[in-house]
Kinemage of the C-alpha trace (Angstrom):
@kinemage 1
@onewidth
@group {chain A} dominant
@subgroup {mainchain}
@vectorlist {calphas} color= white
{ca unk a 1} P -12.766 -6.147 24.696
{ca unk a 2} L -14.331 -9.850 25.040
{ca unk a 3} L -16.846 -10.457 27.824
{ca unk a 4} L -14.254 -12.650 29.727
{ca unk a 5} L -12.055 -9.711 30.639
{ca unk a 6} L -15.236 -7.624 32.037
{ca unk a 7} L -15.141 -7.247 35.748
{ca unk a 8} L -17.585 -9.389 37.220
{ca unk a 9} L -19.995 -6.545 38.896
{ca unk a 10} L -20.130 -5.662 35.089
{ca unk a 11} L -21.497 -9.127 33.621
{ca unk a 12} L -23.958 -9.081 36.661
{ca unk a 13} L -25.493 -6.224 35.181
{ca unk a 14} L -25.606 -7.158 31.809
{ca unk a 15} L -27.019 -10.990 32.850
{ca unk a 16} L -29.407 -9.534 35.559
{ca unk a 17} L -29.845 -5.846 35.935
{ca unk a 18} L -30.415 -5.387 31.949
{ca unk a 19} L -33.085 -8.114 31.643
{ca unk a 20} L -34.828 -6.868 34.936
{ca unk a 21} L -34.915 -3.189 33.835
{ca unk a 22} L -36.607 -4.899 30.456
{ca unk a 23} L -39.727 -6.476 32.305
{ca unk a 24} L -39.518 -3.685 34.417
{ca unk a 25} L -40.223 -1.207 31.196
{ca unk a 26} L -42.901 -3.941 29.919
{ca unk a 27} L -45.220 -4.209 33.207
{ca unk a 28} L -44.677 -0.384 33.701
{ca unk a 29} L -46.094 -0.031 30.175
{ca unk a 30} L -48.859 -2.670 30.199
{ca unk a 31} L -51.394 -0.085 32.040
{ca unk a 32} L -50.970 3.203 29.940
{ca unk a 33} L -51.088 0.767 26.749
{ca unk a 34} L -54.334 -1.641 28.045
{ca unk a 35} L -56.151 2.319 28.874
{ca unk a 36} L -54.895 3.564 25.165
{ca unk a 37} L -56.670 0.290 23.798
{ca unk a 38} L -59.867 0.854 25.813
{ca unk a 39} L -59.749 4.405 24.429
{ca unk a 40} L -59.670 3.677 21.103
{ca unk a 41} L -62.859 1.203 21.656
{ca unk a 42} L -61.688 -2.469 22.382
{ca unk a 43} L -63.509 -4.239 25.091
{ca unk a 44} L -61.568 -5.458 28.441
{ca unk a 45} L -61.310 -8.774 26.634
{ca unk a 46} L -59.015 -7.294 23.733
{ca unk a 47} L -57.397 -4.656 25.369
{ca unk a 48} L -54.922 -6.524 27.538
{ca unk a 49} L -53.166 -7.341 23.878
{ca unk a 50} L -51.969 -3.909 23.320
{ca unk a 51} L -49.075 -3.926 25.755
{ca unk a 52} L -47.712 -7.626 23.163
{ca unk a 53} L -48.572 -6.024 20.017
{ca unk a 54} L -46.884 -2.731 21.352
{ca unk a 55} L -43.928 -3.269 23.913
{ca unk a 56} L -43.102 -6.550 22.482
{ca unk a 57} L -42.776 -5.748 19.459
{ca unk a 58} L -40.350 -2.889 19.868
{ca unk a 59} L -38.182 -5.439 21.864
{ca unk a 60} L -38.404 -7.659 18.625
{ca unk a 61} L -37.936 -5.276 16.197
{ca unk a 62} L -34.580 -3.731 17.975
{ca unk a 63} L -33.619 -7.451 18.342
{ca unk a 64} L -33.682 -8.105 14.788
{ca unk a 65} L -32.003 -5.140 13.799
{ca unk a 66} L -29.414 -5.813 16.486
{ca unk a 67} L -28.888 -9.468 14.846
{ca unk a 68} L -29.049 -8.453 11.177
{ca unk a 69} L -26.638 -5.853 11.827
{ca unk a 70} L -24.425 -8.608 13.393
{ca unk a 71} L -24.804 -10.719 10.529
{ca unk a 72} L -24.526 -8.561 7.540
{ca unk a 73} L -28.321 -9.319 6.472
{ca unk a 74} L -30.206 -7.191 4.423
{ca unk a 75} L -33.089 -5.293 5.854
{ca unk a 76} L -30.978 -3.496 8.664
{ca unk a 77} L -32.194 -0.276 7.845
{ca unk a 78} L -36.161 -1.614 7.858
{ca unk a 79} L -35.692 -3.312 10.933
{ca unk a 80} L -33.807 -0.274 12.712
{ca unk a 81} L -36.645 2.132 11.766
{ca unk a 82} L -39.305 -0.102 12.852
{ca unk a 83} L -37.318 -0.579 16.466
{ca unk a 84} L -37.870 3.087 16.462
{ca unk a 85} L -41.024 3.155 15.569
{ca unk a 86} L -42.547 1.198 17.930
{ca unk a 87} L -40.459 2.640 20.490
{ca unk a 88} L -41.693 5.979 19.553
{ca unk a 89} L -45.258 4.268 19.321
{ca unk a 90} L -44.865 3.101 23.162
{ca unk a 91} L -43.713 6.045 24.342
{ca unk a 92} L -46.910 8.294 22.749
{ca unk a 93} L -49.196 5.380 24.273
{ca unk a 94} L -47.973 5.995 27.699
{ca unk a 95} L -47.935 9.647 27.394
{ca unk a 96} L -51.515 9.918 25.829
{ca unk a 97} L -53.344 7.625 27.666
{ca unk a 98} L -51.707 9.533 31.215
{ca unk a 99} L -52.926 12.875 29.684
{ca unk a 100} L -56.757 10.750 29.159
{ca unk a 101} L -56.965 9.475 32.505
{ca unk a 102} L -55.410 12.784 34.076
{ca unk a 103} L -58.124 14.697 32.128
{ca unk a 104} L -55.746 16.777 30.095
{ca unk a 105} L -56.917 15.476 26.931
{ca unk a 106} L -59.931 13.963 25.612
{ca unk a 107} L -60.309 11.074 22.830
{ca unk a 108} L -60.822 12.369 19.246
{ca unk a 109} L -61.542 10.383 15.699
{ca unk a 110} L -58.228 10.797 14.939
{ca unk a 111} L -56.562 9.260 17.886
{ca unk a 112} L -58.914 6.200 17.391
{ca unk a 113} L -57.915 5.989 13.769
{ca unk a 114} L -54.186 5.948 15.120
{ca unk a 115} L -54.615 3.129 17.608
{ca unk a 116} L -56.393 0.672 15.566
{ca unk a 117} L -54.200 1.226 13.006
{ca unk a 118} L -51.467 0.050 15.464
{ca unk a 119} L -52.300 -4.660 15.350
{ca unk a 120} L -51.950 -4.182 11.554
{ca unk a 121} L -48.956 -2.112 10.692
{ca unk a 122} L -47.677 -4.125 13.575
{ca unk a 123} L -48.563 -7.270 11.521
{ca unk a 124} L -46.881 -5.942 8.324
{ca unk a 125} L -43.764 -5.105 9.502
{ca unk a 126} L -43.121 -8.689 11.762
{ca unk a 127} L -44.032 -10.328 8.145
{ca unk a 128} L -41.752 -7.807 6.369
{ca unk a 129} L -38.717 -9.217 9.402
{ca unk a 130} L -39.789 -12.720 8.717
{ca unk a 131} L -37.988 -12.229 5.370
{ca unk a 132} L -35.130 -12.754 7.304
{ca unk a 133} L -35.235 -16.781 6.796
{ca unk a 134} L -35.013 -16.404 3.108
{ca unk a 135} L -31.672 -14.313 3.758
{ca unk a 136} L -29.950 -16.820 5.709
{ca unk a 137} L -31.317 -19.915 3.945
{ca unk a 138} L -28.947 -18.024 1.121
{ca unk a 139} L -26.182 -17.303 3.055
{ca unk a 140} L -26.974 -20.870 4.451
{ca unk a 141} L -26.968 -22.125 0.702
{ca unk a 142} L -23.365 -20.027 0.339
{ca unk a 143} L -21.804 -21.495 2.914
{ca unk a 144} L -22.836 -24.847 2.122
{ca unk a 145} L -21.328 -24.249 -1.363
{ca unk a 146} L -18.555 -23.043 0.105
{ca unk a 147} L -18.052 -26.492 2.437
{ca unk a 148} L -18.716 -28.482 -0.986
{ca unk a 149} L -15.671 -26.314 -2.440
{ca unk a 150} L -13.720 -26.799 0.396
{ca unk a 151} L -14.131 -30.429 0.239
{ca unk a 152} L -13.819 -31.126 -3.415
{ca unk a 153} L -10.487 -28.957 -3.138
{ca unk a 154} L -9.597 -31.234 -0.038
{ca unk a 155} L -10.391 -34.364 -1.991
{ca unk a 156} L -8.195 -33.198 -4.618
{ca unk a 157} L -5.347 -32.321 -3.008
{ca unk a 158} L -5.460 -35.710 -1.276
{ca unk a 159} L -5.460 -37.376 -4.645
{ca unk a 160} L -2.521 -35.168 -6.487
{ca unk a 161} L -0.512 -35.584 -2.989
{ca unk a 162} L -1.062 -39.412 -3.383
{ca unk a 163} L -0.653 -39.759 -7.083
{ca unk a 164} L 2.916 -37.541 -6.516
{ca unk a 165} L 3.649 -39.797 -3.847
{ca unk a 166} L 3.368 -42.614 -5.581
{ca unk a 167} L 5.601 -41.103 -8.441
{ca unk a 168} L 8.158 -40.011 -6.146
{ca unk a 169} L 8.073 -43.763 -4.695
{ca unk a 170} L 8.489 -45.036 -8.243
{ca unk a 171} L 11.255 -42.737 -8.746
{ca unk a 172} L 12.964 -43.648 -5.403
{ca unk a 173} L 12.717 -47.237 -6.400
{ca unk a 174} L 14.053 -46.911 -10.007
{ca unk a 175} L 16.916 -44.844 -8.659
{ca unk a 176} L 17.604 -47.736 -6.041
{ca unk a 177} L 18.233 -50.204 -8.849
{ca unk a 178} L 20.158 -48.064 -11.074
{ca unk a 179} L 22.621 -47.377 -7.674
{ca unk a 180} L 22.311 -51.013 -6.690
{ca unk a 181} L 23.679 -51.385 -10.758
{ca unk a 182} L 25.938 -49.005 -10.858
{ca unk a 183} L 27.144 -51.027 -7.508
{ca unk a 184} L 27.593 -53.959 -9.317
{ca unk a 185} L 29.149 -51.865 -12.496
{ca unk a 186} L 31.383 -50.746 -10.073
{ca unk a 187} L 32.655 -53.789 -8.115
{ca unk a 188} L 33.206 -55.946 -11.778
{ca unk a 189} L 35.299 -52.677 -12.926
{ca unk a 190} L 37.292 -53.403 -9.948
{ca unk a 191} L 37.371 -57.015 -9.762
{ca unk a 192} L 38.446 -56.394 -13.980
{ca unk a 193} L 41.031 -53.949 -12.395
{ca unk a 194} L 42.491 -56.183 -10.211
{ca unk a 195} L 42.857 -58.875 -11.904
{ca unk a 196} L 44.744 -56.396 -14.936
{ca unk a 197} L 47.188 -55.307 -11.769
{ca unk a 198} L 47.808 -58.846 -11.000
{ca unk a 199} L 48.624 -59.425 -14.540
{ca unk a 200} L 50.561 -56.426 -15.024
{ca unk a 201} L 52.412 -57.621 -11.606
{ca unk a 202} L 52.855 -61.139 -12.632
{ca unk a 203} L 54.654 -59.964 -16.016
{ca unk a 204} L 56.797 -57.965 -14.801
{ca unk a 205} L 57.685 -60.362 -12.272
{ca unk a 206} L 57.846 -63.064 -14.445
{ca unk a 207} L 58.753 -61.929 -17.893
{ca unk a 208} L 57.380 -64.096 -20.781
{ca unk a 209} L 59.673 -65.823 -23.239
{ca unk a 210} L 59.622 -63.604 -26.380
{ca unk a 211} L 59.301 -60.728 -24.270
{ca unk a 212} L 62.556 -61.331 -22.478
{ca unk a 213} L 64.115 -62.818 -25.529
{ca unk a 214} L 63.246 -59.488 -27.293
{ca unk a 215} L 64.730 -57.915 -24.418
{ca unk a 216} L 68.246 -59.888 -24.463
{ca unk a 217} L 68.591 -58.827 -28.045
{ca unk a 218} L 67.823 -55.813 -27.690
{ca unk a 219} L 70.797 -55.305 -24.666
{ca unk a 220} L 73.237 -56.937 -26.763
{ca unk a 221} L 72.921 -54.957 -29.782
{ca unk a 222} L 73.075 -51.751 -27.203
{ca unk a 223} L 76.651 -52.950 -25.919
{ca unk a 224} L 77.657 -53.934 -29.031
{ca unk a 225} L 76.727 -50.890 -30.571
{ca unk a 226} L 79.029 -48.672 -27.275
{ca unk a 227} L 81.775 -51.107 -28.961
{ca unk a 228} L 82.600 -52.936 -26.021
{ca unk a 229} L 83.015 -56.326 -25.877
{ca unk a 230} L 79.415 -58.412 -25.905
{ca unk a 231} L 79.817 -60.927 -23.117
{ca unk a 232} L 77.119 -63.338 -21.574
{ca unk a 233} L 77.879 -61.582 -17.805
{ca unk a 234} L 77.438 -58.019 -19.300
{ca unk a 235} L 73.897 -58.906 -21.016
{ca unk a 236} L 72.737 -60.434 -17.700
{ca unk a 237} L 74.057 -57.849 -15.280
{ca unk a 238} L 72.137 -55.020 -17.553
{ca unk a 239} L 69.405 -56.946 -17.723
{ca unk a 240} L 69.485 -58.539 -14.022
{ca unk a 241} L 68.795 -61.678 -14.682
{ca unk a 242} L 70.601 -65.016 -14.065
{ca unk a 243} L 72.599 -67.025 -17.422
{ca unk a 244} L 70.573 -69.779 -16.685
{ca unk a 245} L 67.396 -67.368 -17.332
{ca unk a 246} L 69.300 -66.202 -20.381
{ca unk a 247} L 70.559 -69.827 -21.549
{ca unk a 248} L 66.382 -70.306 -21.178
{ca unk a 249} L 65.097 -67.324 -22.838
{ca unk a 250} L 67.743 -66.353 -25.477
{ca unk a 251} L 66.953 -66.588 -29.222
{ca unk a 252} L 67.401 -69.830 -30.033
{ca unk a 253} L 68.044 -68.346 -34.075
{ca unk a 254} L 70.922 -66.294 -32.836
{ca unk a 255} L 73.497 -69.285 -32.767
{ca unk a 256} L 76.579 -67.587 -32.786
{ca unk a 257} L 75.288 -66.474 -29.162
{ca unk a 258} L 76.324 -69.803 -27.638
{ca unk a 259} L 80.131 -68.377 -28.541
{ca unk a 260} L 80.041 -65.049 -26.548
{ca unk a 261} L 82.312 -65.305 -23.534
{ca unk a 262} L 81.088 -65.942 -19.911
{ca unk a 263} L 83.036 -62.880 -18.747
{ca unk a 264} L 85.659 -60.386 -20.308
């Protein structure tokens, strides 16, 4: 559920109340630590350190192990056992140093040993955390790879998608001409078409000489061959054509034609 559907008494709390209840817990905890320090032998000068190197750093400690958990960083488990540590580590220095003032306790070698052992395990473990850096310059390094990749891959397809597209173009064009030729192709076919169906018009409309000659023989041996009398009137009423066209186109060899009859 994201933070923007949370009622709004419920992000007051987490903006103010959880932050105040935090300083609360520190200046609550400065006294029992500062007592604890004094305890365990530092002067009022030194002492008033204790509730930093205490409180402070179990706030830190949970924070980082709050944020490497987030992140998937190494160390988690490090950082999450040091949170509890010093959390367990505040919690004894408020207890004992309320059972030394209340008189139900005294101080002992032991317990001083403890304390001033607390500045430099305290030490070692924030340098141990530090590490973190190193783990997200790598995952810093990662990611940057990862951008390079992303960009060289980027850059490539730009190139391939313009190379293609220039191809394509090429192609388009070269299929332009060969349609804008075939075009041409295609209008001389006709125009050559045409002109054949003029011709093909114009002869039969106009017969040519030896054509038509061929023809008038041709008729005249067919009547003569049906045995009925071969007359200048039959050839040109099979033939439907004038005797002046036949007188023009007749085979001039084939003198005896002159002597057929004009009619039966």
């Amino acid at each position: 559920m994201s933070s923007s559907a949370l009622p709004w008494y419920v992000k007051l709390v987490l903006r103010v109340a959880v932050p105040a209840a935090c300083l609360a817990a520190l200046y609550l905890s400065i006294p029992g630590e500062i007592a604890m320090a004094r305890t365990a032998g530092w002067s009022e000068h030194y002492a008033p350190a204790m509730p930093i190197c205490v409180s402070v750093y179990a706030l830190a400690a949970a924070a980082i192990a709050a944020y490497r958990r987030k992140a998937s960083l190494p160390g988690q488990v490090t950082a999450l056992i040091g949170a509890v540590v010093a959390l367990a580590l505040a919690i004894c220095a408020q207890s004992i140093s309320h059972l030394i003032q209340q008189n139900y306790m005294g101080s002992s070698a032991a317990l001083v040993v403890a304390v001033s052992s607390v500045p430099p395990l305290v030490i070692a473990h924030m340098m141990h955390m530090a590490e973190t850096p190193s783990q997200v310059k790598t995952a810093d390094e990662e990611k940057s790879e990862l951008r390079g990749m992303i960009d060289y891959l980027s850059e490539e397809l730009t190139l391939s998608l313009g190379s293609q597209s220039l191809t394509l173009v090429s192609r388009a064009a070269g299929i332009v001409r060969e349609i804008e030729n075939l075009s041409q192709t295609t209008e001389g076919l006709a125009e050559e078409a045409e002109k054949v169906s003029q011709d093909v018009e114009e002869s039969l409309k106009t017969p040519k000489p030896k054509a038509l000659a061929a023809r008038i023989a041709k008729t005249r041996e067919a009547l003569a061959a049906k045995g009925g009398k071969v007359t200048v009137d039959a050839i040109c009423k099979a033939l439907d054509i004038s005797q002046a066209t036949y007188y023009r186109y007749k085979d001039s060899e084939q003198s005896t034609e002159g002597l057929l009859p004009l009619s039966i």
